[in-house]
C-alpha positions as CSV (number, residue, x, y, z in Angstrom):
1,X,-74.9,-38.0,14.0
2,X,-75.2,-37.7,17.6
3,X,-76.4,-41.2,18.3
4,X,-74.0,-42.9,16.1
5,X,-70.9,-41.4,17.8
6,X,-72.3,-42.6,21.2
7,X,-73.8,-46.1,19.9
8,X,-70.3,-47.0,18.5
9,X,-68.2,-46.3,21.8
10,X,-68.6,-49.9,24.0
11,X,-68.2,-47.5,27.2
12,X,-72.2,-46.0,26.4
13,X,-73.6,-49.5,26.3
14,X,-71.7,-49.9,29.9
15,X,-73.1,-47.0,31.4
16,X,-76.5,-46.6,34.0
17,X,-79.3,-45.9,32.3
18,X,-79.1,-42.5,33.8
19,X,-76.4,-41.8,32.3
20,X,-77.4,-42.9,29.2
21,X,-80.2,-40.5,29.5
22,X,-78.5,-38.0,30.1
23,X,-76.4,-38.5,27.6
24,X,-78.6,-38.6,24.7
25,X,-80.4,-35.4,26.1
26,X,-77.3,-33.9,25.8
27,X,-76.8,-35.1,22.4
28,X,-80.3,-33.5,21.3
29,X,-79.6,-29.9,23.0
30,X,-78.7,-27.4,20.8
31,X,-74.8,-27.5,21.2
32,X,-73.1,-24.0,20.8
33,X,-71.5,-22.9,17.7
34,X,-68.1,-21.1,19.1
35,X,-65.8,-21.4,21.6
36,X,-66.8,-18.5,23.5
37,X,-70.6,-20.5,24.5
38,X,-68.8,-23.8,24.8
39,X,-67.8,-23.5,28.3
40,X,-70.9,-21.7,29.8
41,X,-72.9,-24.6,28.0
42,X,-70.8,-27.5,29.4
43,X,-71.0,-26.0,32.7
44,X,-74.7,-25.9,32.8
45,X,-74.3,-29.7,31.8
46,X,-72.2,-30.3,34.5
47,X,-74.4,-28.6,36.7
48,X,-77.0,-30.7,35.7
49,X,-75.6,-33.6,36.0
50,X,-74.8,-32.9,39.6
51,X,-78.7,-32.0,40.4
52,X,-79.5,-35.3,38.7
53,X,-76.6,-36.9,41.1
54,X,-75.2,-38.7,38.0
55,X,-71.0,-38.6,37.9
56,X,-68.8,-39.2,35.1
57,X,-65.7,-40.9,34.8
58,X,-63.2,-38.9,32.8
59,X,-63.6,-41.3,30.2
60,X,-67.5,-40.6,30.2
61,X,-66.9,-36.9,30.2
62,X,-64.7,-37.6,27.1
63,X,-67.6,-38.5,25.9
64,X,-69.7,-35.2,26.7
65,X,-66.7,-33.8,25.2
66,X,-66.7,-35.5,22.0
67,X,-70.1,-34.9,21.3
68,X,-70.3,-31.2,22.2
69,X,-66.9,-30.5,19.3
70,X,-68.8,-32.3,17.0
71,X,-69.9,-29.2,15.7
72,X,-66.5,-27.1,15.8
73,X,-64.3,-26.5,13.5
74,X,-60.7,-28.0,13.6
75,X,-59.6,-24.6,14.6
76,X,-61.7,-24.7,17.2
77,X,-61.4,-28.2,18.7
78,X,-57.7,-27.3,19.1
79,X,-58.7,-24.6,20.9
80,X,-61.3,-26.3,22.7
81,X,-59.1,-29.5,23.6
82,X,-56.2,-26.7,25.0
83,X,-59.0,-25.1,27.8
84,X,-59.2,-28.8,28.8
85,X,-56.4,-29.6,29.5
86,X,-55.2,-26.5,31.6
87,X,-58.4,-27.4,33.1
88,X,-57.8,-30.6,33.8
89,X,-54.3,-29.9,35.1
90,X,-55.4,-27.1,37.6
91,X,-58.9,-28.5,38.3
């Protein structure tokens, strides 16, 4: 599931192989079922990320984002995509 969501988006095949990598180990984690893990868990990404020295562009962190509400329900992605923004417009 995972890999087909990132093997159709032309951006992935663009990226560093770093950030491929990372990318797909993302993809394989165990993702978090509710909105009240989600954030925590995309932290700990982020902070990752930043040990590994890889950045994203917002549209590769749209990417991180799509693949972590694959798992959430409607409900929740609404939820999930509202966070983001306010985020994203105080960050």
């Amino acid at each position: 599931m995972a890999y087909e969501f990132l093997n159709d988006n032309p951006l992935f095949a663009e990226m560093s192989p770093e950030k491929r990598e990372f990318l797909m180990r993302f993809a394989n984690s165990r993702k978090p079922s509710g909105m009240q893990e989600m954030m925590p868990f995309l932290l700990s990404a982020m902070n990752s990320a930043r040990r590994e020295q890889i950045r994203f562009s917002p549209s590769e962190a749209d990417l991180l984002i799509g693949l972590l509400k694959q798992n959430m329900s409607p409900e929740e992605a609404k939820k999930a995509d509202k966070i983001l923004q306010l985020i994203n417009n105080h960050g």
